[in-house]
N, C-alpha and C positions, 0 to 999 in steps of 0.2 A: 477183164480185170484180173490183176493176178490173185493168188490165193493169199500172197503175203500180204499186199497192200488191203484184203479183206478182214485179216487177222490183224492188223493195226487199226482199222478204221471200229471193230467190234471194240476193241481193250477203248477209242478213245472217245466216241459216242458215249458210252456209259457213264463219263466222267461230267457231261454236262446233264444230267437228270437231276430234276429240279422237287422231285418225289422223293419225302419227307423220310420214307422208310422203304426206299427203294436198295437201301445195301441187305437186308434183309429177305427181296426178294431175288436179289443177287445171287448171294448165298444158298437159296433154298433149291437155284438152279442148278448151280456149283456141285449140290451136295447129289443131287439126281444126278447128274452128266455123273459123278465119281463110280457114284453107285453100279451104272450100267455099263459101264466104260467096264468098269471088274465083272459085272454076271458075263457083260455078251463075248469077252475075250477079246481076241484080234491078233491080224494078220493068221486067220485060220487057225490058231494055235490056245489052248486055253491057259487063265489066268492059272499065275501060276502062286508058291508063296510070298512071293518077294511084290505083284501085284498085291493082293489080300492086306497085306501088312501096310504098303503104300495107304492104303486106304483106309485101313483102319488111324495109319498116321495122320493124315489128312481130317479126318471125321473129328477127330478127339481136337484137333484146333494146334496141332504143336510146330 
């Protein structure tokens, strides 16, 4: 299976959860994946300011 058709089928799964205050646990993954996505870096190269700031945009909700 491709990687695309994985990334399409995760965004549209989530759309039929029938759990009450499941955007809440959405979000709470959302906010972990941002968070390590900026500690761990990537493509071998560390976060830089324009990461940080992404992320702090992100966090704040704007």
């Amino acid at each position: 299976m491709s990687w695309k058709i994985v990334l399409v089928l995760y965004g549209v799964i989530v759309t039929f959860q029938i759990f009450s205050s499941f955007h809440r646990v959405y979000a709470a993954c959302g906010v972990i994946f941002i968070i390590l996505s900026v500690l761990r870096g990537g493509n071998k190269k560390a976060s830089d300011l324009y990461d940080w700031l992404g992320m702090v945009i992100c966090l704040a909700g704007f």
